[in-house]
C-alpha positions in Angstrom: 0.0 0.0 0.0 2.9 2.1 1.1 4.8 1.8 -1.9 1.8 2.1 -4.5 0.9 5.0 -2.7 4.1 6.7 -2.8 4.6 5.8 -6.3 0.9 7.6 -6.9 2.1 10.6 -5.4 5.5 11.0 -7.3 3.5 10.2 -10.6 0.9 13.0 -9.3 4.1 15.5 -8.5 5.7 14.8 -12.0 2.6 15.2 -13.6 1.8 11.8 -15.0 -1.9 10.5 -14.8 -2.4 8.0 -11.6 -4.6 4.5 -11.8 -7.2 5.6 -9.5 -10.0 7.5 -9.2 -10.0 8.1 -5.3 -6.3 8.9 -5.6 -6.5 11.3 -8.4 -9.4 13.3 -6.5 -7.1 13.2 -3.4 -4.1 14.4 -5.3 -5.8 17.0 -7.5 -4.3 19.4 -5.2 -0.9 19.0 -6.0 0.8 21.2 -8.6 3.5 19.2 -10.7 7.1 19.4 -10.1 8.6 21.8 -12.5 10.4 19.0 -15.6 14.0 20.8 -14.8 13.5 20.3 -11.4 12.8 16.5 -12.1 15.9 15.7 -14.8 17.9 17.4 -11.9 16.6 14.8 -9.3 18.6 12.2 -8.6 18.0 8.3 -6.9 19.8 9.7 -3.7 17.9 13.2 -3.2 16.1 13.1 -0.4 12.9 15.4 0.5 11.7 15.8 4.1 8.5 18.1 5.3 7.8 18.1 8.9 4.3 19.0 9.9 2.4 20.3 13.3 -1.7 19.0 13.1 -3.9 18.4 15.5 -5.1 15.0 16.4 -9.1 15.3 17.2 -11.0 13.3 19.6 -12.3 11.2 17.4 -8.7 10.1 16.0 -9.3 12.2 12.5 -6.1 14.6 11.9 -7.1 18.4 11.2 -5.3 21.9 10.7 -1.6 20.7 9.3 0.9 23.2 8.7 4.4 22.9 7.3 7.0 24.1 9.8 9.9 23.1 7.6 10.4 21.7 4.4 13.9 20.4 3.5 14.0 21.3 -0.2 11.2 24.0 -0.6 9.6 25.2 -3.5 9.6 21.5 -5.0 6.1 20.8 -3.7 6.8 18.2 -1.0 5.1 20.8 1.6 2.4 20.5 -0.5 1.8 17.1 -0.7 2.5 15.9 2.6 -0.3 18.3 3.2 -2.3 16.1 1.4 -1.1 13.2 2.4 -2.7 14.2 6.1 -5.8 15.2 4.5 -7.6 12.2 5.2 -5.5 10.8 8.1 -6.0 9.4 11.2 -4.1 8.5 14.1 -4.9 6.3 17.8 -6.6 8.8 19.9 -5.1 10.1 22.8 -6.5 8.7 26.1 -6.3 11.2 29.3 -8.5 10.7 32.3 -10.4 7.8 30.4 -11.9 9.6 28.1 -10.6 10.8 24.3 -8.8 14.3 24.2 -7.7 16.4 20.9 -3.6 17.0 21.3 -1.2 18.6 19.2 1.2 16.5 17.2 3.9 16.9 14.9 4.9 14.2 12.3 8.1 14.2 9.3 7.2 13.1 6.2 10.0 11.9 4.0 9.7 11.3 -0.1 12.5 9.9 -2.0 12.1 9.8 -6.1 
């Protein structure tokens, strides 16, 4: 799942037309990666966006924002964006009961 999913995204970042339906509407947002940004790519660059959301009650991830972005300007911030759009995560457990928190999570893409 990982890897098809991965391999989804850097088709949606380069451009190229992904398999699914349910992916393509998720990763209409994305804006390509510029083609002289890709030929200048290489198999050992290495992108890495760390993100602060909030983890709701009910375990569904909400208001991501990029703190830092490794490379910006390629479109990684972007995506990982994305990426957390329809996440979720255990829910935090405080007094017995489920509690919204603040979380922070690195997202790393490699071509």
């Amino acid at each position: 799942m990982t890897l098809t999913f991965t391999l989804n995204l850097m088709a949606a970042l380069l451009g190229a037309p992904t398999a699914s339906p349910a992916r393509e509407t998720m990763l209409a947002a994305v804006t390509p990666v510029e083609p002289a940004i890709v030929q200048a790519l290489s198999a050992d660059d290495h992108f890495t966006v760390r993100l602060r959301c909030t983890a709701l009650a009910s375990g569904r991830v909400a208001d991501c924002v990029v703190l830092e972005e490794s490379r910006p300007d390629y479109g990684f911030g972007q995506a990982a964006l994305v990426l957390m759009r329809d996440a979720e995560v255990p829910p935090v457990i405080k007094g017995g009961r489920p509690v919204e928190t603040m979380f922070e999570r690195t997202i790393d893409f490699t071509p």
